[in-house]
N, C-alpha and C positions, 0 to 999 in steps of 0.2 A: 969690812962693814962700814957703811956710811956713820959720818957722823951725826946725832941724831939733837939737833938745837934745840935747846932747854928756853920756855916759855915763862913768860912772867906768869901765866895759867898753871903753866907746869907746877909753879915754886908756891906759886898761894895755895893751890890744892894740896900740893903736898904737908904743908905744914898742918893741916887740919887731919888729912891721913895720919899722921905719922902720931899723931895724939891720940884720934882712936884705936890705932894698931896698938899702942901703950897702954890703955885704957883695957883694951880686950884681952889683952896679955896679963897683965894684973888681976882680971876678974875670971877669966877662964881659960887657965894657964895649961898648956898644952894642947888647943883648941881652935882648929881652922875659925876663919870669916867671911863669908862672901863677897867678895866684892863689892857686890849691890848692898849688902846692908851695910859694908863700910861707908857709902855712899850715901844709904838714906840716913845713917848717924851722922853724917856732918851736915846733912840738909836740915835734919832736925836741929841741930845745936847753933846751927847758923842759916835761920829763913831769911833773912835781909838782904845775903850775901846772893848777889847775881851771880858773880860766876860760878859760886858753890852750887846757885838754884839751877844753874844750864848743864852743870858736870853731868858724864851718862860715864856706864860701867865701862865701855869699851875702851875708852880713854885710862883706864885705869892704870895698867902697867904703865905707861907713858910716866903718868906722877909719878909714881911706886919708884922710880929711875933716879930721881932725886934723895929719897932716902936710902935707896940701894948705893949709890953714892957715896953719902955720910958715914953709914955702916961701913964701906970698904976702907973708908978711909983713916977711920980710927981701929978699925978691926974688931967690929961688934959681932953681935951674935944677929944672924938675918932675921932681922922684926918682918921685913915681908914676908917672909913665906907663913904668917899666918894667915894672909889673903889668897882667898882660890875662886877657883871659878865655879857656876853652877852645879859641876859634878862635884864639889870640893877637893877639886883638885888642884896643885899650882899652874901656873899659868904653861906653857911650852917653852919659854925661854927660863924657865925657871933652872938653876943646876944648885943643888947641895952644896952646903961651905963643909959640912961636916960627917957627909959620907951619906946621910940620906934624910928625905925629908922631914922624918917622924924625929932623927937627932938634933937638928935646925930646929923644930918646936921646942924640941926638949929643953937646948941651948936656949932659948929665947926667955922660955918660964924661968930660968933659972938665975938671970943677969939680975942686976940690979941698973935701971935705966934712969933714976931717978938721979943718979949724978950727971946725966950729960946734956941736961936741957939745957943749958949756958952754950956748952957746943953747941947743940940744935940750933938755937937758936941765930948765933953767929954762923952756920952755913947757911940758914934759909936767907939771911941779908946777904952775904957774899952771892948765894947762889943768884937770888933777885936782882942786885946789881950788872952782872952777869950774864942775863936774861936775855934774850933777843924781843924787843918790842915787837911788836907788829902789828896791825893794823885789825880791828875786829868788823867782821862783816855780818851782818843779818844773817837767820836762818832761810830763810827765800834765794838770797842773794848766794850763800852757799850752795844751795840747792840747784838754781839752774847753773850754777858753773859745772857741777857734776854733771846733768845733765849735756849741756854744751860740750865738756870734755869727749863724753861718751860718742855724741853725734859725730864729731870732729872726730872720732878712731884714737883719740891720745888714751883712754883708758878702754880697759874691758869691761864686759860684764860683770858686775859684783856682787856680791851677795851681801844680803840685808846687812849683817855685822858688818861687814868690812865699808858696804856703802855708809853707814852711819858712823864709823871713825871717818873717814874723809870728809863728809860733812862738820863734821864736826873741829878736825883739820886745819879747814876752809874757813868756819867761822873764825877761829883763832885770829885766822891771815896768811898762812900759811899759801903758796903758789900749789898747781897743783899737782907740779913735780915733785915740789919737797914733800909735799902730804902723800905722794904715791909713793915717794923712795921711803919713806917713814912708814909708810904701810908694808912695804916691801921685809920692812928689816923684823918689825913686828909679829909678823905672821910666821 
């Protein structure tokens, strides 16, 4: 599996995630989230923020990778898998830490999370340090690159989802290999 380069996008959203996902956990414990409304809650809680106002659902596992991270690495209980997708379901790459999904929530309501915001906190600096910068491009500009790619035979035909992760890819900065091989892995 390619290695999949963690964004300074990545690591801002993610910390804003990783609050509601606590947040929602605490308030309705043992209880998916949609993705999107993980999203319209941190739009809400932060209108100012541009990247927060640009973030779209699809992108979402992508963040979710940086707390999936954190959790692996102290050995928590998967706070993501209270995010799913429209059918509320987890996402495809999703796998059980604890033999199936409904145990993974269970595990989740059950933790006490309020001790490791200090951790938290100290991976989202490591992690942001760590980041690969890159270069942020227009939505237009993203747009006819897809375009361009497509004419040019380097990608295929996409569909709506998947064209809108790559645009969105593209805005980052991302080439438009690494946004395909990142697509590649994702899917």
């Amino acid at each position: 599996m390619p290695i999949v380069k963690t964004t300074p996008t990545d690591v801002h959203l993610a910390r804003f995630y990783y609050d509601i996902l606590l947040e929602h956990a605490s308030t309705n414990p043992g209880q998916a989230i949609r993705y999107k409304e993980v999203l319209d809650r941190t739009k809400r809680a932060h209108p100012n923020d541009e990247i927060v106002q640009s973030a779209i659902p699809v992108s979402m596992g992508r963040r979710l990778e940086v707390i999936v991270q954190f959790l692996g690495e102290h050995q928590l209980p998967p706070l993501t898998c209270l995010a799913v997708n429209e059918s509320l379901q987890p996402g495809s790459s999703y796998r059980p830490v604890n033999g199936s999904w409904q145990a993974d929530m269970e595990a989740v309501s059950r933790h006490d999370w309020s001790i490791w915001r200090d951790q938290w906190d100290r991976h989202v600096e490591a992690a942001r340090k760590a980041a690969v910068p890159l270069k942020r491009r227009k939505e237009q500009e993203a747009r006819n690159l897809v375009h361009e790619a497509y004419v040019a035979g380097m990608i295929p035909k996409l569909s709506l989802p998947l064209k809108e992760q790559l645009v969105e890819r593209l805005r980052e900065g991302f080439t438009v290999e690494d946004a395909m091989a990142e697509l590649a892995v994702s899917t």
